[in-house]
DOLOSE-158662 format. One record per residue (C-alpha): residue in one letter; residue number from 0; x, y, z. Coordinates in Angstrom, 3 decimals. Layout:
BEGIN
   residuo   num         c1         c2         c3
         A   NUM          X          Y          Z
...
END
This chain:
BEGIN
   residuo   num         c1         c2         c3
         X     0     11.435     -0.679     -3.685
         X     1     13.497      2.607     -2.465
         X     2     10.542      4.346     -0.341
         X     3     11.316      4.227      3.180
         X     4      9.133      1.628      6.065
         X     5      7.573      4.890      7.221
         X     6      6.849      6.384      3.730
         X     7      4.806      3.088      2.902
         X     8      2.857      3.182      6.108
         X     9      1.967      7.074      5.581
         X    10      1.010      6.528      2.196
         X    11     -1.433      3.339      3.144
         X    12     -4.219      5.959      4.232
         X    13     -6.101      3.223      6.025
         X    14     -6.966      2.612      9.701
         X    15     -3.607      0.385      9.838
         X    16     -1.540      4.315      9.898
         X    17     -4.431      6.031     12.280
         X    18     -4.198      3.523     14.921
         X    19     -0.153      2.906     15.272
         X    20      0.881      6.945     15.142
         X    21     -0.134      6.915     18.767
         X    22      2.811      4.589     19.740
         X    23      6.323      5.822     21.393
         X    24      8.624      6.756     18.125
         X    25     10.998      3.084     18.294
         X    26      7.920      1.101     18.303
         X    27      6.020      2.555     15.814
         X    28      9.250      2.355     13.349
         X    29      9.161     -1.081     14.422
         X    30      5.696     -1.472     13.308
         X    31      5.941      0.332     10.276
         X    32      8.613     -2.032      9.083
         X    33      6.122     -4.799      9.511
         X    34      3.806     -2.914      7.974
         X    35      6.068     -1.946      4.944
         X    36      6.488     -5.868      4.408
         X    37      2.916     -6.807      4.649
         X    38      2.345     -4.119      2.192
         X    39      4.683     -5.507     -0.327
         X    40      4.107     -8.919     -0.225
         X    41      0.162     -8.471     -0.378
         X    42      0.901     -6.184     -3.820
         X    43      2.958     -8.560     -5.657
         X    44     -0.048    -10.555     -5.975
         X    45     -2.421     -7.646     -6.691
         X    46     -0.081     -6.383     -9.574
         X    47     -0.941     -7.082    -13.347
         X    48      1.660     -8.950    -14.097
         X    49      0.957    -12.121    -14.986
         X    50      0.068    -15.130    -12.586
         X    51      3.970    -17.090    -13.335
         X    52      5.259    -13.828    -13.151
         X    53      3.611    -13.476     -9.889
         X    54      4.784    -16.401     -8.624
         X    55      8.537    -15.840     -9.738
         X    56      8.726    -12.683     -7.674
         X    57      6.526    -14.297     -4.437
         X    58      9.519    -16.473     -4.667
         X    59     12.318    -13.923     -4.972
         X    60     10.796    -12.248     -2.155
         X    61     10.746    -14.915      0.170
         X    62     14.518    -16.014     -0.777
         X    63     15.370    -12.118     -0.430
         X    64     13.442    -12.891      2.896
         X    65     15.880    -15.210      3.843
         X    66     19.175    -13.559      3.126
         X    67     17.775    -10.889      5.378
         X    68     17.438    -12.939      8.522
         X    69     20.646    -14.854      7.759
         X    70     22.392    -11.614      6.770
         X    71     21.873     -8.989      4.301
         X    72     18.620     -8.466      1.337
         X    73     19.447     -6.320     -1.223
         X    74     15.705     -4.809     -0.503
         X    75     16.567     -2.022      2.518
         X    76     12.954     -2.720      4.102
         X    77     13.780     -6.348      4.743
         X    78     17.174     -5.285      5.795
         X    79     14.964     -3.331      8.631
         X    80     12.495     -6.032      8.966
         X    81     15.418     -8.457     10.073
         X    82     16.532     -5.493     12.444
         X    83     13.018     -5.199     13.874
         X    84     12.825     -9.045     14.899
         X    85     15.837     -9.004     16.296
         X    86     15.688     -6.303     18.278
         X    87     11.659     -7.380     19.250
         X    88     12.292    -11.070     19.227
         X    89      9.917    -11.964     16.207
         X    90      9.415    -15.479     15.300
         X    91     10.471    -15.822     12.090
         X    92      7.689    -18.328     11.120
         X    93      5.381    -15.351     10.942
         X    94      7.015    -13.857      8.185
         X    95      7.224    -17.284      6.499
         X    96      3.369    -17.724      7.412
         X    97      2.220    -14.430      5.773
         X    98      3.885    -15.431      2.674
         X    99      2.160    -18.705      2.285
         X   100     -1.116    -16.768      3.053
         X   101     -0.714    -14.541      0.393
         X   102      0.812    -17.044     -2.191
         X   103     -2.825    -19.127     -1.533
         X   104     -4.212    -16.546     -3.477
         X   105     -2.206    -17.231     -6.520
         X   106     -3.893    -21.216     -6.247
         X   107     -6.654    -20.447     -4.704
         X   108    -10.458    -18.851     -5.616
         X   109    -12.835    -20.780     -3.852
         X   110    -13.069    -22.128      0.236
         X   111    -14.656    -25.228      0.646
         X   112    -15.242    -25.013      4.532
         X   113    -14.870    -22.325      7.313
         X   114    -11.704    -24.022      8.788
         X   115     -9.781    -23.496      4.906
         X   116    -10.868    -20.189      5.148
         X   117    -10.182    -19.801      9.079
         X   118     -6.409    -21.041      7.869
         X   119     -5.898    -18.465      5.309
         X   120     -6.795    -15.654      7.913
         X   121     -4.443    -16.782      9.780
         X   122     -1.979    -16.912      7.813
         X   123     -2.362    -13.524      5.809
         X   124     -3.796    -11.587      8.756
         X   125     -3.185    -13.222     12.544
         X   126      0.345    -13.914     11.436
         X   127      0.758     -9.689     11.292
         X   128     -1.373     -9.581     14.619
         X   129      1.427    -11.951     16.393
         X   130      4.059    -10.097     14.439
         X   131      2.666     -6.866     16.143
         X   132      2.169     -8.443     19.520
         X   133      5.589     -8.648     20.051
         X   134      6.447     -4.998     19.486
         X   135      3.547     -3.766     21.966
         X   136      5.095     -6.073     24.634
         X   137      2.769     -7.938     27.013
         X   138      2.485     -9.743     30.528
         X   139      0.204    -12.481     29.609
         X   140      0.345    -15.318     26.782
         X   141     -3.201    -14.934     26.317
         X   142     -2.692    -11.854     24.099
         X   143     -1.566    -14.593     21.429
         X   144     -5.258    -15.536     21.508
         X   145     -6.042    -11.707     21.078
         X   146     -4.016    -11.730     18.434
         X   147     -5.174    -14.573     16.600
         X   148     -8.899    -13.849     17.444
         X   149     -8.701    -10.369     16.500
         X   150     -6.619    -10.925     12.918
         X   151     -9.635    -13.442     11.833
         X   152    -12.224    -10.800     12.942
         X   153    -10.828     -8.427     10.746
         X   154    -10.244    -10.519      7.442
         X   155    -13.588    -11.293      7.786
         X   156    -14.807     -7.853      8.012
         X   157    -12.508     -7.173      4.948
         X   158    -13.907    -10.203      2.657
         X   159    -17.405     -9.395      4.016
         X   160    -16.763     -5.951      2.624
         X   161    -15.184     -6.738     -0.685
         X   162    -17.827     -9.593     -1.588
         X   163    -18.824     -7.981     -4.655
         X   164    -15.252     -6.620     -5.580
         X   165    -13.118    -10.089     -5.363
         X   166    -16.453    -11.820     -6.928
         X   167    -15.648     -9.569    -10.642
         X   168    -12.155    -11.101    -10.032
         X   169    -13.429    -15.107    -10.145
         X   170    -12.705    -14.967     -6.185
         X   171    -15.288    -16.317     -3.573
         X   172    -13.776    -16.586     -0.235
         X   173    -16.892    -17.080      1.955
         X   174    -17.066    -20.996      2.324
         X   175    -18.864    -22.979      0.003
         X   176    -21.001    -24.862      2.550
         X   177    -22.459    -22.048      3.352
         X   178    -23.877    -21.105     -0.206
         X   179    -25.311    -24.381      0.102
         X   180    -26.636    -24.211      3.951
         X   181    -28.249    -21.056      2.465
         X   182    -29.256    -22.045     -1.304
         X   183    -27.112    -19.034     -2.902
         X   184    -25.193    -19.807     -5.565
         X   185    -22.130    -18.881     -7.398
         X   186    -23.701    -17.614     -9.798
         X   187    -26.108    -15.343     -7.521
         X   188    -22.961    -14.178     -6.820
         X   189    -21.530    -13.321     -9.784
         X   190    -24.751    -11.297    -10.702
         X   191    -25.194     -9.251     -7.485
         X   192    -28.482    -11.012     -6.395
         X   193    -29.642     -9.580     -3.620
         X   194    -31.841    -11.861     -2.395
         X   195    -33.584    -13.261      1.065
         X   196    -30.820    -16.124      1.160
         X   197    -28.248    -13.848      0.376
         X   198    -29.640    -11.965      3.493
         X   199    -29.395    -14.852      5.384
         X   200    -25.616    -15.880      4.209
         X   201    -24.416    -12.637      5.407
         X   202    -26.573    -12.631      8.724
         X   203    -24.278    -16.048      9.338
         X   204    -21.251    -14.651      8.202
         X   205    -21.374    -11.622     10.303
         X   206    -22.416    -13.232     13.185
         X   207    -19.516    -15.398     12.904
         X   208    -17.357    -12.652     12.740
         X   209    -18.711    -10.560     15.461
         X   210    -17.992    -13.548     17.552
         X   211    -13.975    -13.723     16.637
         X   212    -14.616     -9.961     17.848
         X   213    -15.938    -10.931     20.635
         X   214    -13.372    -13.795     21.481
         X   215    -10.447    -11.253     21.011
         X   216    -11.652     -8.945     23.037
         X   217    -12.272    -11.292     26.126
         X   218     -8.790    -12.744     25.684
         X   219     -7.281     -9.632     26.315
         X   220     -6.649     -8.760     30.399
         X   221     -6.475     -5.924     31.870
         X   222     -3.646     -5.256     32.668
         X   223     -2.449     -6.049     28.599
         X   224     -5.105     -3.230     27.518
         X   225     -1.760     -0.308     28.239
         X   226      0.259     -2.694     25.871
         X   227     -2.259     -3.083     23.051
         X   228     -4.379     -0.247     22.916
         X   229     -3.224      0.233     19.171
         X   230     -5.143     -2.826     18.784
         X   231     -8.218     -1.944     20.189
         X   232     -8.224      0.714     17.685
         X   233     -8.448     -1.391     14.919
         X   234    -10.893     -3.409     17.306
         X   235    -13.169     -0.332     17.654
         X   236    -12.696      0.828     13.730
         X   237    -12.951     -3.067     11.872
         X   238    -16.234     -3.279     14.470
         X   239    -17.311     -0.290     13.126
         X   240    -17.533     -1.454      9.963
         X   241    -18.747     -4.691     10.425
         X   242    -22.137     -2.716     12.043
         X   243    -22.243     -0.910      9.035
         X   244    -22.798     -3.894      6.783
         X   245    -25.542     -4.907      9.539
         X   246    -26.831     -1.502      9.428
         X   247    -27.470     -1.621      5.490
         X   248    -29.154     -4.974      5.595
         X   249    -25.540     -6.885      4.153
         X   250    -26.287     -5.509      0.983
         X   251    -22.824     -5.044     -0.019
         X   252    -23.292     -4.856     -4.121
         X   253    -24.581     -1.376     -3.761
         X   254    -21.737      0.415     -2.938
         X   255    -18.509      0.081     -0.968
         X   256    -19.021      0.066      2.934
         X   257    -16.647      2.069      4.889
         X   258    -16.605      4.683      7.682
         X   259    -15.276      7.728      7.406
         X   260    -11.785      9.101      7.828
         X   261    -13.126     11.570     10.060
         X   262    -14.515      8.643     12.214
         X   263    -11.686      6.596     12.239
         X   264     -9.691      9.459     13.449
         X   265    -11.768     10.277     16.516
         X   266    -12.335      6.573     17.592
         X   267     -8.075      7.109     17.151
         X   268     -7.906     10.275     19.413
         X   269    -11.045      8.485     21.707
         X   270     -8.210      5.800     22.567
         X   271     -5.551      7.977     22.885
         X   272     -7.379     10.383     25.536
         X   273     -8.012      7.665     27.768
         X   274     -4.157      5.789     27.345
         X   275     -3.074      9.437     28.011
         X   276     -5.616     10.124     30.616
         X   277     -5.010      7.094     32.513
         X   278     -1.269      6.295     32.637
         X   279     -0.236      9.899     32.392
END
C-alpha cells in the first residue's frame, strides 16, 4: 500500500472527501489518515481473494495495527495513523472496534434482530464517527452520542441503499424479524419482489433510520455545531439520500439511489458559507 493518506481520500470520490476538504490543513491530514485506514481495512474484505485468504490478511493487518501503536508498521499509513492518535488522543479501541466490524462480514450474512445489526454499525461505522470526533475537538461529551447516533444513521442509509446489491452477494443485513413482522421473505429478496410488504419493510426501516438522524442531530449543542460542521455535512448529504429512497416509494431494485455530485457539493459549499459567514 504506497499511495499516500491523502491520495486514498482524493481518490474515494464520495461525500466522505466533499465534506472534510473544508477543515484547517492539520486536521484534515488527520482525518484523511483515518480515512486511509477505514478504506483499507473495509477492502480487504471486498477483494476476490478468497474468504481464508481474507481472513489471513484481516489478521496481518490488525497485528501490523499493533506494531504501529507500540512502535513502527511496516505499512506508512498506519505509521501515520499511530501519529494521528497520538497527537489527537484517539482511543485505540476504535481502531480495534472497526476491525471486528469489518471481520463480521467474513462470518456473517444474515441479522437476526435490530440490536445484532445496531452492533455491527457500531462497530464498522460509529467507531470512525468517535475516531473523527476527536480530531474536530469538542466542549461537550454529548457529541459521543452524535457520534454514535449519526454513524448508525448512515450505515443504515448505506444498507438501505445497497439492498439489492449485497442481496446478489448471499448478504441480508436488514434484521430477520422484520421479514417476518412484514411477511417478506428471503427469497422475495433474492428475486427483487417488489411488493406491498416489501413497501412496508422499508417504510419501517427508514423510519428507523430517520430517527438515529434525528437522535444525532439533537445530541449535538450549539455551541459543538463550529467543531463538527464536517459532520453535519454528511448529516445533510446521508439525509439526502435517505429522502430519496422515500421519494421513489423504497423501491431500491430498480436502480442505484444516489444524489448527485453536483448536490453533494453545494450542500458542501451551503455549510461552508455559513461556518465562514458566522465565525469569520
Amino acid at each position: 500500500m504506497t499511495a499516500s493518506a491523502a491520495a486514498i481520500a482524493k481518490s474515494s470520490n464520495t461525500s466522505f472527501y466533499y465534506s472534510f476538504s473544508v477543515l484547517p490543513k492539520h486536521k484534515r491530514e488527520a482525518i484523511h489518515a483515518v480515512y486511509a485506514f477505514c478504506r483499507h481495512t473495509d477492502d480487504i474484505v471486498d477483494d476476490d481473494a478468497d474468504e481464508a485468504r481474507k481472513v489471513i490478511l484481516l489478521r496481518k493487518w490488525r497485528t501490523e495495527l499493533g506494531h504501529a501503536l507500540r512502535g513502527t508498521s511496516s505499512y506508512p499509513i498506519l505509521n501515520q495513523l499511530s501519529a494521528t492518535a497520538r497527537q489527537f488522543n484517539i482511543p485505540v479501541d476504535h481502531f480495534y472496534d472497526l476491525i471486528r466490524g469489518v471481520e463480521l462480514d467474513l462470518v456473517k450474512t444474515r441479522y437476526q434482530t435490530f440490536e445484532e445489526l445496531r452492533e455491527y454499525c457500531y462497530l464498522v461505522a460509529s467507531s470512525a464517527g468517535l475516531m473523527c470526533r476527536q480530531i474536530f475537538g469538542y466542549r461537550n461529551e454529548s457529541t459521543r452520542d452524535y457520534a454514535i447516533n449519526l454513524g448508525i444513521a448512515l450505515q443504515l442509509t448505506n444498507i438501505l441503499r445497497d439492498v439489492k446489491d449485497d442481496a446478489r452477494r448471499g448478504r441480508i443485513y436488514l434484521p430477520l424479524e422484520d421479514f417476518e413482522r412484514f411477511s417478506y421473505s428471503e427469497d422475495d429478496l433474492f428475486n427483487s419482489r417488489y411488493t406491498p410488504e416489501f413497501v412496508n419493510l422499508m417504510r419501517f426501516e427508514c423510519d428507523r433510520a430517520s430517527r438515529y438522524f434525528d437522535r444525532a442531530r439533537d445530541a449535538l449543542k450549539d455551541e459543538d455545531k463550529h467543531f463538527f460542521f464536517p459532520a453535519r455535512i454528511m448529516w445533510s448529504i446521508y439525509a439526502h439520500t435517505l429522502r430519496r429512497i422515500m421519494h421513489a416509494d423504497y423501491n431500491v431494485f430498480k436502480g442505484r439511489i444516489s444524489i448527485s455530485r453536483f448536490l453533494q457539493l453545494l450542500i458542501t459549499f451551503r455549510y461552508w458559507l455559513s461556518h465562514h459567514l458566522k465565525y469569520s
